[in-house]
C-alpha positions in Angstrom: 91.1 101.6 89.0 87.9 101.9 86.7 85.7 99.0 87.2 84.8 97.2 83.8 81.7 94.8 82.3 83.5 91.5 81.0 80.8 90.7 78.3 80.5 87.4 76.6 80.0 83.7 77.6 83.5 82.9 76.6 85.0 85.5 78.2 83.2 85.3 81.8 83.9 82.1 82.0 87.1 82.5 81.7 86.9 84.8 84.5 85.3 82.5 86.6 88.1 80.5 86.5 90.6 83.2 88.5 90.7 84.8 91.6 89.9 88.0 89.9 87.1 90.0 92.3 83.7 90.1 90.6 80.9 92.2 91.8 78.1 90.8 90.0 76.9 88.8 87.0 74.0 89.8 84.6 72.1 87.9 82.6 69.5 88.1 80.0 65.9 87.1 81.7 64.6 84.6 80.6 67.7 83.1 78.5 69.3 80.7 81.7 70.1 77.6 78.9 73.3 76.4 77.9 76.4 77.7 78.9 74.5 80.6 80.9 73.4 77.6 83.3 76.9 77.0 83.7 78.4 80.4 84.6 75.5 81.1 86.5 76.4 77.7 88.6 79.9 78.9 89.0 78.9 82.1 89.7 76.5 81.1 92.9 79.8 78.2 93.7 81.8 81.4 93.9 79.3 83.6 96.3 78.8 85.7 93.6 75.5 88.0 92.8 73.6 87.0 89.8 71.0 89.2 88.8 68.8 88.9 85.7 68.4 92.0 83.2 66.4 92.8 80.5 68.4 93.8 76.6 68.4 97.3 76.9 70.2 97.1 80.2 72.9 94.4 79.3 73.5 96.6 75.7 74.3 99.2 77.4 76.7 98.0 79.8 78.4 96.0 76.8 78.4 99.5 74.9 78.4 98.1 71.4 79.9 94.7 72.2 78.2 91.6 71.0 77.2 90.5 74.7 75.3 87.0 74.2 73.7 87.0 77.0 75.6 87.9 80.0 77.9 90.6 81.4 80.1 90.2 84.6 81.0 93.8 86.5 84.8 93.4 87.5 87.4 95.8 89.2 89.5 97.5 86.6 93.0 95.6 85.1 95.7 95.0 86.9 98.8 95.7 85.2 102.0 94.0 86.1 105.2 95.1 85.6 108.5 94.3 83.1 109.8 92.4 86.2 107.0 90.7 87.0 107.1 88.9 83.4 110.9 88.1 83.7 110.4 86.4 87.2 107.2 84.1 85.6 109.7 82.8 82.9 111.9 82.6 85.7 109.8 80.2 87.8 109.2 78.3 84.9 112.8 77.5 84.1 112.0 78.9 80.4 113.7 81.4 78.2 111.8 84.6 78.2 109.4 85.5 75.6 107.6 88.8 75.7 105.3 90.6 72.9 106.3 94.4 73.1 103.8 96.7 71.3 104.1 100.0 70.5 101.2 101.8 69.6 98.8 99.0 69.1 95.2 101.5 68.9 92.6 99.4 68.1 91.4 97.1 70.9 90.6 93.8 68.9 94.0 93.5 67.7 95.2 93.8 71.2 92.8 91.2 72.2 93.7 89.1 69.1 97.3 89.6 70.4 97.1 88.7 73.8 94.8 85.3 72.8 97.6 83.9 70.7 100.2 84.9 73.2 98.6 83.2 75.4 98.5 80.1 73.6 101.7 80.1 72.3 103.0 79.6 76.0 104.5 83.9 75.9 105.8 85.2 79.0 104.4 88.6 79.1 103.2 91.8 77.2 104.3 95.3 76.9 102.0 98.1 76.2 103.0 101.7 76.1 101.0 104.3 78.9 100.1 106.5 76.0 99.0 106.6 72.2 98.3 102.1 72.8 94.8 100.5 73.6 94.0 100.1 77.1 92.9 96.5 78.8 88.7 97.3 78.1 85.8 94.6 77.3 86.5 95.2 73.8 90.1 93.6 74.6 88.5 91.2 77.1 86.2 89.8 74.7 88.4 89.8 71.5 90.4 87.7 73.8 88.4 85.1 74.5 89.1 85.7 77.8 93.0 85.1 77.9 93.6 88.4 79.1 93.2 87.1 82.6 95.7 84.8 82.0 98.3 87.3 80.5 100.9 89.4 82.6 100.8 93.2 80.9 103.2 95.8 81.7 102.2 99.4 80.8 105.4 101.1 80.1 105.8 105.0 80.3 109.2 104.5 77.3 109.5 101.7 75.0 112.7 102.4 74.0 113.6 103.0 77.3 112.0 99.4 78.3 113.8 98.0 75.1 117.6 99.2 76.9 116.7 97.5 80.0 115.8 94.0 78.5 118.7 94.2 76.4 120.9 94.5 79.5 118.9 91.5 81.5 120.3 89.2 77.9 117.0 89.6 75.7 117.5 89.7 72.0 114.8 92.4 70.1 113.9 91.5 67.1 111.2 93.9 65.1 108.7 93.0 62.2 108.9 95.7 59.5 108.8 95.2 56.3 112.2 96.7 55.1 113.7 94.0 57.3 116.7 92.8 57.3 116.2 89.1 56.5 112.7 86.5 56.1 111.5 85.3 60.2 111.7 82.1 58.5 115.6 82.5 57.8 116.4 83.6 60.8 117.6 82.0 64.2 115.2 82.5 67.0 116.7 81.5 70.2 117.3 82.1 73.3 115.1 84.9 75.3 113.2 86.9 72.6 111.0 90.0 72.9 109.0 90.6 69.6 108.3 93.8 68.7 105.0 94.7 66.8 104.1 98.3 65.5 101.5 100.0 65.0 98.5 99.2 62.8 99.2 102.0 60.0 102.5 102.8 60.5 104.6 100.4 62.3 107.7 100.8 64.7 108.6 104.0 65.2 111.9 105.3 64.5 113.4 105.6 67.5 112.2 101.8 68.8 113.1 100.3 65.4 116.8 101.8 65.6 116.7 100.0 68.9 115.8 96.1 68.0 118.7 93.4 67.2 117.2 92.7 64.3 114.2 93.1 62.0 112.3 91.1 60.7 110.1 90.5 57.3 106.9 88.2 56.5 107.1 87.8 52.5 104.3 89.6 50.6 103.6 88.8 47.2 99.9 89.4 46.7 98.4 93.0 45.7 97.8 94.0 49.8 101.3 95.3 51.2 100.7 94.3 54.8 98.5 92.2 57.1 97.0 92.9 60.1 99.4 93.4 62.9 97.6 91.0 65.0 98.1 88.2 62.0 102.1 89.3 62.1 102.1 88.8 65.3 100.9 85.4 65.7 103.3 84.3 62.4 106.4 85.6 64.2 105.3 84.0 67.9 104.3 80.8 66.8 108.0 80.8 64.7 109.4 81.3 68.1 107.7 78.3 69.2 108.6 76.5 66.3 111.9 76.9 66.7 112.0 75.7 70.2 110.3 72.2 69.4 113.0 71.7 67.1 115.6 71.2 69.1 
């Protein structure tokens, strides 16, 4: 696997928190205040190399990414796999709940995805192999860092991947707006995989034909759709919703 810079205070920290394997840390010379102190703390607790840089150096490695200050060099993402996700809800006693996205492309709603996942207590993402944003320091700082804390399977078929949960007793339910009914109208129980298309043009056919149900947020201002990472976190957070109200 391709090794990675982790860029951002929030982010590295993060890091520092898991068993993932860090090579080094660098920061910014001369800038060791604040929350660098910190990670620089946990980085010696943890054995690991901290070696200060100058601007151009850390730019580059953060290759457009707002850095602030520090950049950790990490052995590529480790993907997991469908099963992997099942068994966590599993050992957990809980329902699954599992964010499938097909064809998510840009990077920050990916990271933006995986952050509220995260939060809401999901069980797993699914990414397609192809034509889907990778796991890079974009996502990793968009994050905020929860991508270590967040189980992602990279799929070669979605629909494919959508038969096989069906058969395991997951319910699919799709946001599109031509859906069949309002989220907010609609029973949410049980174990649940979301589906979220892509940015521009949504689910594809061939997935959408394959969800339970699908699913619409209302829109009655002059913008026809919001951000897939915004649907997202409406129709996660309904899921958890639903839950506390039992």
């Amino acid at each position: 696997m391709k090794d990675v810079y982790v860029v951002g205070r929030n982010p590295v920290l993060e890091l520092l928190r898991t068993d993932r394997e860090i090579d080094k840390i660098y920061v910014l010379k001369g800038d060791l205040q604040g929350s660098i102190k910190k990670i620089i703390g946990q980085a010696r607790d943890k054995n690991i190399i901290v070696q200060e840089v100058d601007k151009f150096k850390l730019d580059s490695m953060a290759d457009g990414t707002a850095h602030q200050g520090v950049a950790a060099l990490v052995t590529g993402f480790e993907y997991s796999s469908v099963d992997d996700i099942l068994e966590k809800a599993k050992k957990l006693n809980q329902k699954p709940l599992i964010i499938i996205l097909d064809g998510i492309e840009d990077p920050h709603n990916l990271g933006a995805i995986i952050r509220t996942a995260e939060c809401a207590g999901a069980h797993g993402i699914i990414i397609p192999k192809r034509r889907s944003a990778r796991v890079n320091q974009t996502v990793y700082k968009s994050s905020a860092g929860a991508v270590e804390h967040m189980l992602i399977a990279d799929v070669s078929n979605i629909s494919a991947t959508i038969d096989d949960l069906k058969k395991k007793g997951l319910w699919i339910y799709g946001a599109d707006m031509e859906g069949e009914d309002f989220y907010f109208n609609t029973k949410l129980e049980g174990s649940i995989a979301l589906v979220i298309g892509n940015e521009g043009k949504g689910i594809s056919r061939l997935v959408k034909e394959k969800c339970d149900f699908l699913l619409k947020i209302p829109m009655v201002g002059k913008i026809s759709s919001l951000n897939a990472s915004t649907s997202a976190a409406i129709l996660i957070y309904e899921v958890v919703r639903q839950s506390h109200e039992k």
